[in-house]
C-alpha positions as CSV (number, residue, x, y, z in Angstrom):
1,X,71.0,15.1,95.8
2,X,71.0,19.0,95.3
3,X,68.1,19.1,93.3
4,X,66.3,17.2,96.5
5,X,67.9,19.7,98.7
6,X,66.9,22.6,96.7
7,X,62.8,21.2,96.7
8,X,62.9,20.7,100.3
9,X,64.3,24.3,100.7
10,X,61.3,25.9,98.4
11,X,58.8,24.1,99.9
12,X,59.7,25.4,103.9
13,X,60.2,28.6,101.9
14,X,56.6,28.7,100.8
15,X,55.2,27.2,103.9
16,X,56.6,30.4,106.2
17,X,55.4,32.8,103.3
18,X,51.4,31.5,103.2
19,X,51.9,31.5,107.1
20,X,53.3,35.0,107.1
21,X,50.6,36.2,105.2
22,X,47.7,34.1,107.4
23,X,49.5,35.9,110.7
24,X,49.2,39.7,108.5
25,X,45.7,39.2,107.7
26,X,45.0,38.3,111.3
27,X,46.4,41.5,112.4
28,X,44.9,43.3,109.9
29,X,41.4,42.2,110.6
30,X,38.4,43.6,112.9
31,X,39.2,43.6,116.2
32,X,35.8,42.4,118.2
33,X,37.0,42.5,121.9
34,X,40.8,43.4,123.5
35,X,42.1,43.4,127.1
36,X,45.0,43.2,128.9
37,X,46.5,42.8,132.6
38,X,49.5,42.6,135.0
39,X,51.1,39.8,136.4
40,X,53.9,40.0,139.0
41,X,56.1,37.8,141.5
42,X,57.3,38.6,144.7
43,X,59.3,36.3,147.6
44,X,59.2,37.8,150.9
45,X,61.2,36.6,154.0
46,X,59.6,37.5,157.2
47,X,61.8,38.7,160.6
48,X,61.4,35.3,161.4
49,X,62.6,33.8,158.4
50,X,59.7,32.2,157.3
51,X,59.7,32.8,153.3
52,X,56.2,33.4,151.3
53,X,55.6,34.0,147.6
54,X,53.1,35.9,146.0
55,X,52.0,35.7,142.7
56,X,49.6,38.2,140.8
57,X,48.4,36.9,137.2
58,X,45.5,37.8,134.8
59,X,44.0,35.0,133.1
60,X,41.3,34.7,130.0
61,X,39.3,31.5,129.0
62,X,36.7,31.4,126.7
63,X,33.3,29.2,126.9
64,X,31.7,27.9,123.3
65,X,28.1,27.1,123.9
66,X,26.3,25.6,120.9
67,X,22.8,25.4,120.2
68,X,20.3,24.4,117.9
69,X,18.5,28.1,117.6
70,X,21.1,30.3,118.0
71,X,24.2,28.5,117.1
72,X,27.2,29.3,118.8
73,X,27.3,32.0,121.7
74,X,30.4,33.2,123.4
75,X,31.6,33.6,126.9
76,X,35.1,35.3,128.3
77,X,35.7,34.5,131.7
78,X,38.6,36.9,132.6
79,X,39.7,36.8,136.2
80,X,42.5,38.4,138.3
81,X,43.7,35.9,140.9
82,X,46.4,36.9,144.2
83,X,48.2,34.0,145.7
84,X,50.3,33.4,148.5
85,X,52.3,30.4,149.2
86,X,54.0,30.0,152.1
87,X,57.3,28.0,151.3
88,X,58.6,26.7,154.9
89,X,54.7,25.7,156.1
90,X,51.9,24.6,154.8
91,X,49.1,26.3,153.4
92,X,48.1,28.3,150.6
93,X,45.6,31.6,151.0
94,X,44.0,33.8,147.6
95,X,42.3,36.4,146.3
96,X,40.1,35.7,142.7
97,X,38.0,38.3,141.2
98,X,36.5,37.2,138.2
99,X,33.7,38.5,135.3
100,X,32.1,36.7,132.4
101,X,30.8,38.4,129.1
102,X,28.7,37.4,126.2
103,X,28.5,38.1,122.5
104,X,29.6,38.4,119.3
105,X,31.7,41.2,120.8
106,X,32.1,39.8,124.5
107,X,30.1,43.1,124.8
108,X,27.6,42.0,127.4
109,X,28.7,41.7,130.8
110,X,26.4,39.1,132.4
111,X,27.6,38.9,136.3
112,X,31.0,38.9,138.4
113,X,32.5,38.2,141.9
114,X,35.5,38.4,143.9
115,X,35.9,35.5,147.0
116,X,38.7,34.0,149.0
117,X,40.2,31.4,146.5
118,X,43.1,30.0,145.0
119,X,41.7,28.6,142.0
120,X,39.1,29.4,138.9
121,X,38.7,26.5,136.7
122,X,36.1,26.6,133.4
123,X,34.7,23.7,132.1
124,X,35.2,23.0,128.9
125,X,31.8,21.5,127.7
126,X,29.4,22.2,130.3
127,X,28.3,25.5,131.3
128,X,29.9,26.0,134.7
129,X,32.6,27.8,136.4
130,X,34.5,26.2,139.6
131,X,36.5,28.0,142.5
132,X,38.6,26.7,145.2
133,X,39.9,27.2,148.9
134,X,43.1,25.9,148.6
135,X,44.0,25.0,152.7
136,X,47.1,23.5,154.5
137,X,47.8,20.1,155.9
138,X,44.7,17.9,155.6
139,X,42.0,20.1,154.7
140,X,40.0,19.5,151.6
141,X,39.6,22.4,148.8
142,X,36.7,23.9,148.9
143,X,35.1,24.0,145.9
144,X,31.9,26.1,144.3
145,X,29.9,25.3,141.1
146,X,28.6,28.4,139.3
147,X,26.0,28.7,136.1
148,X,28.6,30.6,133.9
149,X,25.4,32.2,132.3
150,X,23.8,33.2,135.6
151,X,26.3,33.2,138.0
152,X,24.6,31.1,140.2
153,X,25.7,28.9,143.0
154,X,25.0,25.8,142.2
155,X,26.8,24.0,145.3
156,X,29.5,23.2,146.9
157,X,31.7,20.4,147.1
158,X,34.8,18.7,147.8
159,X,36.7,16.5,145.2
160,X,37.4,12.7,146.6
161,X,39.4,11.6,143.5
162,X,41.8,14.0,143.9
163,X,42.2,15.4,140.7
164,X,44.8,17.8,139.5
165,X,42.6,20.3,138.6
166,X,39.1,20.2,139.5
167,X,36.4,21.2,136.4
168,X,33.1,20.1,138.4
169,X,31.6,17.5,141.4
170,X,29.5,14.2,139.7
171,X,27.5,14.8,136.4
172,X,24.4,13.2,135.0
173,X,23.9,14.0,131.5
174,X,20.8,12.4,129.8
175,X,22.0,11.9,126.1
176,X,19.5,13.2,122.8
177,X,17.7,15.5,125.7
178,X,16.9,18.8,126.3
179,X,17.5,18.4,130.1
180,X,19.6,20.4,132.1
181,X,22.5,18.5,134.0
182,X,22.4,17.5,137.0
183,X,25.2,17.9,139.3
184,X,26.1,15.9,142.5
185,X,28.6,17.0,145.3
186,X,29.4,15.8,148.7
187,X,31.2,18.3,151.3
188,X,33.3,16.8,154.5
189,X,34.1,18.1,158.1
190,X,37.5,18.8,156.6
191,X,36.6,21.1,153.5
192,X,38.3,24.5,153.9
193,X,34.5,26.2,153.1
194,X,30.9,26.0,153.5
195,X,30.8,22.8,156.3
196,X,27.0,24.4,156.7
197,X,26.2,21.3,159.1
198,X,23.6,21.3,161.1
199,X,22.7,20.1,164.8
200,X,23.2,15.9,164.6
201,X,20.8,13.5,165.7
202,X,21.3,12.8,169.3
203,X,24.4,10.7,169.9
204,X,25.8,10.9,166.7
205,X,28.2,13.4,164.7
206,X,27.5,15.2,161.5
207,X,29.9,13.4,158.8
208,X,29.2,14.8,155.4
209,X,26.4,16.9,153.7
210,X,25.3,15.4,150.0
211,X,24.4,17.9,147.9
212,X,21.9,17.2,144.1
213,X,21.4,20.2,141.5
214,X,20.5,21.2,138.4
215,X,19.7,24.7,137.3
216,X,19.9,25.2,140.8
217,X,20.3,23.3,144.5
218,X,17.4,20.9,144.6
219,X,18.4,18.9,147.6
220,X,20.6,18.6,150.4
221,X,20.9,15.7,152.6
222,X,23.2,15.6,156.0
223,X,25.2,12.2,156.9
224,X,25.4,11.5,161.1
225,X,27.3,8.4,162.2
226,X,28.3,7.2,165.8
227,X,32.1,7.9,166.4
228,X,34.4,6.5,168.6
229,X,35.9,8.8,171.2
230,X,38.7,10.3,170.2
231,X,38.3,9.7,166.4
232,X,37.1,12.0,163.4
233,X,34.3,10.9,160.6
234,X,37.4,9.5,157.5
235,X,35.8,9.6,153.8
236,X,37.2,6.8,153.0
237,X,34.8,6.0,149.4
238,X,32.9,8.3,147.3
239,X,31.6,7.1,144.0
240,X,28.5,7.0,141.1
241,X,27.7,3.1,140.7
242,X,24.7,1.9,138.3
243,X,21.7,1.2,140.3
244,X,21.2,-2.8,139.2
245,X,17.4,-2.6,140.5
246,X,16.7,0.4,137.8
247,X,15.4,-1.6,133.8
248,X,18.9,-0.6,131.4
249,X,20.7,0.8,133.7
250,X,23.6,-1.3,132.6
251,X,23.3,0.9,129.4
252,X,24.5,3.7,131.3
253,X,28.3,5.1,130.7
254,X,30.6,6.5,134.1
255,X,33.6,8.1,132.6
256,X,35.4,9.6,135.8
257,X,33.1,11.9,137.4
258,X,30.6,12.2,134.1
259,X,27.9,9.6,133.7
260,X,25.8,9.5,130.6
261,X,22.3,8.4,131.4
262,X,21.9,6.4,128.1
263,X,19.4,4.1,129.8
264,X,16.6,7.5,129.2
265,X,18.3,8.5,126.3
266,X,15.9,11.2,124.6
267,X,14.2,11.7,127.7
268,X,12.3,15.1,127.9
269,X,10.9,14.7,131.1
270,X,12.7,14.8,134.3
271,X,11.2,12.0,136.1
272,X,13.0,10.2,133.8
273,X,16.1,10.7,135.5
274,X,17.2,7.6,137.1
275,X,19.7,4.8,137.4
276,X,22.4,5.7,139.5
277,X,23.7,4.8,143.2
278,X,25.8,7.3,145.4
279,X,28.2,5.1,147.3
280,X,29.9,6.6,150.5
281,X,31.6,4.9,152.8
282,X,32.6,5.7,156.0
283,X,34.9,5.4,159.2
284,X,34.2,6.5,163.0
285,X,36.3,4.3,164.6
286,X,33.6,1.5,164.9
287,X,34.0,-0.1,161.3
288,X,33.6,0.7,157.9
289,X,30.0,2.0,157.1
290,X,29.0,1.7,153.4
291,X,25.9,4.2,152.5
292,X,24.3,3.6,149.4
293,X,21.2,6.2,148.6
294,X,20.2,5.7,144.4
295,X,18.8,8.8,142.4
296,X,15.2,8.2,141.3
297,X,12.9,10.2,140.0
298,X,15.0,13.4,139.5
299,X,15.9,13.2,142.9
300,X,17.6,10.9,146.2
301,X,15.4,8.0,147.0
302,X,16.1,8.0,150.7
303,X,13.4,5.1,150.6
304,X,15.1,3.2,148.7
305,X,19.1,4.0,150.4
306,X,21.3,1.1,152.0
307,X,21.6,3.0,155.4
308,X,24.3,1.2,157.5
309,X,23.6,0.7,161.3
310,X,24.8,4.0,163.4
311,X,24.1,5.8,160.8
312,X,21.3,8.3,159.8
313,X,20.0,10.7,156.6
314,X,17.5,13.6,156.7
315,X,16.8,16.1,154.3
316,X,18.1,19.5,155.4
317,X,14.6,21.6,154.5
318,X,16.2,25.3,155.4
319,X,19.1,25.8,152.5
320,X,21.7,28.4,153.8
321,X,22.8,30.8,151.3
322,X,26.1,31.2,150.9
C-alpha cells in the first residue's frame, strides 16, 4: 500500500514539474501583442434614495478566421464598456467603446466606435460583432450587426427568442460555398433603437421592419396591420421555417437561429439561395395575423408571401443610415 502511495505521489510530482516548465517557457517566449485596462465598481444612493451601480470593465476576445489562401488570420476586439444599473427601477443605460485589430501581431488597427450600449458580443464562427441597448420594462434590446473586418452595419435587430446573450439575428449559410452569409433581422415598435419606420399605409399602423443582408443591407421591408383602438402591434411569433414549395428543401438544417442551406450545398452563385420561409405572426387586437414571405432568389419573394387580411408589405427603397 506504501509503495502505491509513493507512485501516485511521483507521478502528481512530475505532472506539476512538466507544467511548471510549459508556464516558464510561456513567459519566456516572444511577446506579439500586450494590453491592459481598468475596471471598477461603484453604488451610489441618490437624495432620494434611489440606489444605482456602475460598473467600468475592459474586455478582450479574439476572432480566428480561417481560410484556404491565407490560413488563419487574427482579430482582437478589445472594448471598454460603462454601465449603470439602477437597482430600485428598472432600466439599464451604457457606454461601449470598442476597436478590432489584425495580424500576426494584432498590429493593424482596422476600424472602431464608441455608441450607447450595454452589451458587445463576438461571434464565435462567423465574422460579426453585435451591440445592444439594454432598456427598462418592456422594451426590446436593440441590437446591431457589424462586419468585424469592415466595421460595417450590417442591420439592426431585435432578438424574439430571447436568448441569454445575443451573438447574431437569423443566419443562412450555404454549406461547400464560397458565399457570404446572409443575415435576417426583424426590429419591433418596442426595440430601444433604430424603429426607422416610415409613414403607414393609410389606416393602418407600422408593426415591424424585416430586415435581409449579406456583406451589406440588401433589403428592407416595413410590416402595417389594422389595430384595434386602444391596442399596440404584440410580436407574438418570429421564426425561419423550410419553404415546402422549394425542390430539397427538406434537406435543409435550422439549429436555433443558424440554418444551413444544404438543399444548394456547393452553390457558387447567389441565385441559388433559396428554401426558406420567414414566419411572423401578429396581434392588433383583431386576431392573430400569420405572415409568411419565403427567400428566393437571394432575396424576399413578396410575390410569393402569405399576406394575412389587414395587413400590408412594401419595400422601403430609401435606406436610413444609421
Amino acid at each position: 500500500m506504501k509503495t502505491k502511495k509513493f507512485l501516485r505521489t511521483s507521478k502528481a510530482l512530475t505532472f506539476f514539474i512538466v507544467l511548471s516548465a510549459i508556464v516558464a517557457l510561456a513567459a519566456a517566449g516572444e511577446l506579439l501583442y500586450e494590453s491592459s485596462g481598468i475596471s471598477s465598481f461603484k453604488l451610489v444612493k441618490s437624495p432620494e434614495g434611489a440606489r444605482t451601480m456602475t460598473t467600468m470593465s475592459q474586455d478582450y476576445d479574439v476572432y480566428r478566421k480561417y481560410t484556404q489562401q491565407g490560413g488563419e488570420e487574427l482579430f482582437l476586439v478589445s472594448s471598454a464598456k460603462t454601465v449603470n444599473q439602477f437597482l430600485d427601477a428598472e432600466g439599464i443605460a451604457g457606454n461601449i467603446s470598442w476597436s478590432i485589430r489584425k495580424g500576426p501581431r494584432l498590429e493593424t488597427v482596422l476600424w472602431g466606435k464608441t455608441e450607447q450600449a450595454t452589451e458587445l458580443n463576438v461571434h464565435g464562427s462567423q465574422p460579426v460583432v453585435v451591440s445592444g441597448l439594454g432598456g427598462c420594462c418592456a422594451e426590446m434590446t436593440g441590437y446591431r450587426l457589424f462586419d468585424i473586418e469592415s466595421g460595417r452595419l450590417l442591420m439592426s435587430f431585435n432578438d424574439f427568442s430571447y436568448h441569454e446573450k445575443v451573438f447574431q439575428p437569423f443566419s443562412l449559410e450555404v454549406p461547400n460555398s464560397d458565399l457570404r452569409i446572409r443575415y435576417i433581422g426583424v426590429i419591433s415598435q418596442d426595440s430601444t433603437r433604430d424603429r426607422d419606420f416610415v409613414t403607414p399605409d393609410a389606416g393602418k399602423e407600422a408593426a415591424i421592419l424585416i430586415k435581409y443582408a449579406n456583406e451589406a443591407l440588401k433589403q428592407k421591408l416595413q410590416v402595417d396591420m389594422d389595430v384595434a383602438s386602444g391596442y399596440a402591434v404584440s410580436v407574438l411569433e418570429v421564426k425561419l421555417e423550410k419553404d415546402p414549395s422549394v425542390p430539397g428543401s427538406g434537406k435543409i438544417e435550422i439549429q436555433d437561429d443558424q440554418v444551413r442551406l444544404w438543399n444548394i450545398d456547393g452553390a457558387t452563385s447567389p441565385s441559388a439561395i433559396s428554401g426558406v420561409l420567414l414566419k411572423i405572426v401578429l396581434d392588433g387586437g383583431k386576431g392573430t395575423k400569420t405572415l409568411k414571405i419565403p427567400v428566393k432568389n437571394d432575396q424576399f419573394d413578396l410575390n410569393s408571401a402569405q399576406i394575412p387580411s389587414g395587413v400590408s408589405v412594401h419595400p422601403i427603397v430609401q435606406l436610413r443610415t444609421l
